[in-house]
N, C-alpha and C positions, 0 to 999 in steps of 0.2 A: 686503155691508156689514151689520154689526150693533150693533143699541145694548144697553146694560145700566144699571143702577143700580149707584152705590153710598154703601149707606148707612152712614157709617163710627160704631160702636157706642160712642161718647161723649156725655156730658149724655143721656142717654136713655135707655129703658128697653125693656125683653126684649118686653112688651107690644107697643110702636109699630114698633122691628124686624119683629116678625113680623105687623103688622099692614099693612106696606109690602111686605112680602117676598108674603103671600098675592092681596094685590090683584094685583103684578107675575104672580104667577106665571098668572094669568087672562089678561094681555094678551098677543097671540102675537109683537106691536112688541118687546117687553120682553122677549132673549134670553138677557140673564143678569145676575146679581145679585152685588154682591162686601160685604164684609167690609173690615175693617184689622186688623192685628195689633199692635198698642201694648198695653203695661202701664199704664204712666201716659200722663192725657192732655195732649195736646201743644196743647190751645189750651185757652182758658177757664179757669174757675176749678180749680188744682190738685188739688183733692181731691175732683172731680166724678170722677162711676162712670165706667169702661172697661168694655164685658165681653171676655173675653177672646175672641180669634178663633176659636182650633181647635173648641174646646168650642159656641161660638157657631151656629156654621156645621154643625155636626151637628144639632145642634136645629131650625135652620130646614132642615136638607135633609130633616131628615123631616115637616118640616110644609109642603113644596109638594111637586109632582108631577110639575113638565113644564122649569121656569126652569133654567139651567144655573150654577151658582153657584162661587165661590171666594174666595182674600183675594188683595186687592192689597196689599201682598203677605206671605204667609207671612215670620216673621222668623225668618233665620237664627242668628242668634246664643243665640236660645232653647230649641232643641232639636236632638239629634242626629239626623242626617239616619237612622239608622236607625228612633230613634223616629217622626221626621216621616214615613218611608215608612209605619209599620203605618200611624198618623194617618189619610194619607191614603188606602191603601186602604179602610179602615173606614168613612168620610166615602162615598166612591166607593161604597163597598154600599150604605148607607142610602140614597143620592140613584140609585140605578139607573143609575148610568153618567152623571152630568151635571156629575163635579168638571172643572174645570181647574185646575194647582196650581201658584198663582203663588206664585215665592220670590225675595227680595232678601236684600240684607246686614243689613239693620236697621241700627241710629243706628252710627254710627263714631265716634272719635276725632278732632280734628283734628290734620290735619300739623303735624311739624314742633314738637310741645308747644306750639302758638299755640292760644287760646283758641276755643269754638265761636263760631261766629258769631252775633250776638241772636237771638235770635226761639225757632223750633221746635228746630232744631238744638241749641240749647245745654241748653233748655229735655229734650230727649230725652235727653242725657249724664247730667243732673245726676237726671233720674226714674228712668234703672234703676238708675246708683250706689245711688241712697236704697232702692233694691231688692236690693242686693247682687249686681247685675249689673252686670260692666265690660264696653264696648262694647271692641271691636276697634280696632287702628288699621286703615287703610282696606286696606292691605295685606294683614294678617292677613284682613278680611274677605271680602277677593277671593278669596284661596287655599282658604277655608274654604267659600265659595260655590261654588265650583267641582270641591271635591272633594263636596260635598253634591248637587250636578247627577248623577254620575258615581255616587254609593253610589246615590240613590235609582231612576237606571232598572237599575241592576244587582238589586237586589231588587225591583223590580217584574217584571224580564224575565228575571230566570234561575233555573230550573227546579231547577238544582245549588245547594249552598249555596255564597255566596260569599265570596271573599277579598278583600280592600283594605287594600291597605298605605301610605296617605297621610301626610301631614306633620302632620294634624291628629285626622284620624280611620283608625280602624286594625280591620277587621271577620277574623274568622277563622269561619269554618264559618258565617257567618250565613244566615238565611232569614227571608221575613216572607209567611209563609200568613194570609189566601190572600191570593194576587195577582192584581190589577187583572184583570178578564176583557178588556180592553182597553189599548193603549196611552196611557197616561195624557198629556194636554197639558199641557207645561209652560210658564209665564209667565216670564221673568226680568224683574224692573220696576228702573227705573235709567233714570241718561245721561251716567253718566261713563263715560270709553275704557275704564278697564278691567273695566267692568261689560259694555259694549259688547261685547268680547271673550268676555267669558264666554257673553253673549247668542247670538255668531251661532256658538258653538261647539256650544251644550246647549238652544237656547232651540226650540220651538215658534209661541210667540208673544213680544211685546216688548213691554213699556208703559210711558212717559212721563206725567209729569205735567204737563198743558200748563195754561193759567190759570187760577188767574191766579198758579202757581208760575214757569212758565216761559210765555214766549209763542209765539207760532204760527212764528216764527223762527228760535230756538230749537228748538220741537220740527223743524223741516225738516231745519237743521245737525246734528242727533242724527240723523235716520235718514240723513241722506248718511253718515255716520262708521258706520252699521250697516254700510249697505252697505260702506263701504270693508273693515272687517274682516271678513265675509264673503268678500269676494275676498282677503285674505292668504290664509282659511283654504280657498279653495276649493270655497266653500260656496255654491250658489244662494241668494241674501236673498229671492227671489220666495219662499222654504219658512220666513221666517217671518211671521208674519200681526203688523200695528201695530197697536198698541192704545195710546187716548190717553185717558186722564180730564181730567176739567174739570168743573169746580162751574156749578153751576144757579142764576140771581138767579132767586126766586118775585117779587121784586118787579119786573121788567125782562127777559121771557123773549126778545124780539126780541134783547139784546145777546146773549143764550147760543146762540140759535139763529144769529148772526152768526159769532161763534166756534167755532160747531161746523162752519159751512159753511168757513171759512178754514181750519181742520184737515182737512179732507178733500182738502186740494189739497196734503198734507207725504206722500199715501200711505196716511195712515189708514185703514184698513177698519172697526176693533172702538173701538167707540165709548161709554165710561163715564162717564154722569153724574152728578155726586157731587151729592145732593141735602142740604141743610143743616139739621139740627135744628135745633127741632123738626119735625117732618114734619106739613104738615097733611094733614088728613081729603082721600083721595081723589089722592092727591100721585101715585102712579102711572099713575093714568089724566090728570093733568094733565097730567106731563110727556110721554104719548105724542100729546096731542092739541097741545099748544104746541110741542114740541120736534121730537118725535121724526119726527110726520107732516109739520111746515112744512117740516123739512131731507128727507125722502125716504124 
């Protein structure tokens, strides 16, 4: 079992990031630290700061030493999986071998030309439009995540330069020196079926977002449905590792630690808690003596 932080880089600043990210990187509890990759942010006042993920997460990997770090998750629709491979080996040098490189679909379209649904969802469509980014529909984004799984272990692992002649992305004679001295872990974050699929196809690890987006019920029924597509494909699900995030109350940490102990009985091993700006003074060694030591 493993726990991590994560501090998603909205309402806040580069300052208190890296001032949660160096205390964690001291605790040996605290084995890894994540990021988000949004442009605009998805809750709070609209035209509060973002910083961006990739850029982010190089800065703090050179500013700790030991913490294992990544974004929950890398957004696809933002960059070509070729770009995203240098990215990520680059990130990978800086930090001596400690990236894991978690990627999802980022915002979709809703079916069907029906409106997003309130909240974050819609709120997400309408922030990268105003950016002159159109999301995908969810199909588009599936095919597109899945040939981005597929470009990026080919240039991290092949030696030759490589070909890909996909539906979406199309590489001839590429290469992206240097490559990973390692084979790099990859996250696929999600919990719909067809995310699912791609998951137990290309994934490493898998990560859901349990409360108080989804609940611990919820998260269970998603990883039965892992495992299920695993067995279509063949695939032992014991080879990929669950990873669940959930938000921290600083005001009520008995409920958070109730909730993290109920997710540990869905199969969870890797364990993220999204801690809420502002961050106070000392927040990582809080959560390892409230949270992290009460649960194990």
């Amino acid at each position: 079992m493993s726990f991590g932080i994560k501090t998603t880089p909205a309402h806040t600043d580069y300052a208190d990031l890296l001032r949660v990210w160096r205390e964690a990187d001291g605790i040996e509890r605290i084995e890894h630290a994540w990021l988000w990759d949004h442009l605009p942010p998805l809750f709070g006042p609209p035209t509060g700061p973002t910083w961006e993920g990739w850029t982010t997460l190089a800065a703090l990997a050179a500013s700790t030493e030991r913490i294992g770090l990544g974004l929950l998750v890398s957004n696809n629709r933002l960059r070509p999986p070729a770009l995203l491979a240098k990215m990520a080996a680059t990130v990978e040098g800086i930090s001596d071998g400690r990236l894991t490189v978690g990627l999802g679909m980022g915002p979709t379209l809703p079916r069907s030309g029906q409106p997003a649904a309130p909240g974050p969802a819609a709120r997400a469509v309408a922030g990268y439009r105003a950016l002159g980014i159109e999301p995908p529909t969810p199909g588009v984004g599936l095919a597109r995540l899945d040939e981005s799984c597929r470009v990026l272990r080919a240039l991290w692992e092949n030696e030759e330069p490589t070909d890909f002649a996909g539906r979406h992305y199309r590489l001839t004679g590429a290469h992206a020196a240097p490559r990973p001295a390692r084979r790099l872990p990859l996250l696929i974050g999600g919990s719909g079926d067809g995310l699912l699929r791609v998951a137990a196809e290309h994934a490493d690890l898998w990560n859901i977002s349990g409360p108080p987006h989804a609940d611990v019920a919820r998260v269970a029924e998603r990883a039965a449905a892992l495992d299920a597509a695993c067995a279509q494909l063949g695939r032992d699900p014991g080879e990929i590792t669950r990873s669940v995030q959930t938000h921290v109350s600083y005001a009520d940490p008995a409920a958070t630690r109730a909730v993290v102990t109920d997710l540990l009985t869905t199969g969870a091993t890797h364990i993220v808690l999204s801690l809420p700006a502002p961050f106070p003074e000392g927040v990582a060694r809080w959560v390892t003596d409230e949270i992290i030591d009460a649960v194990g």
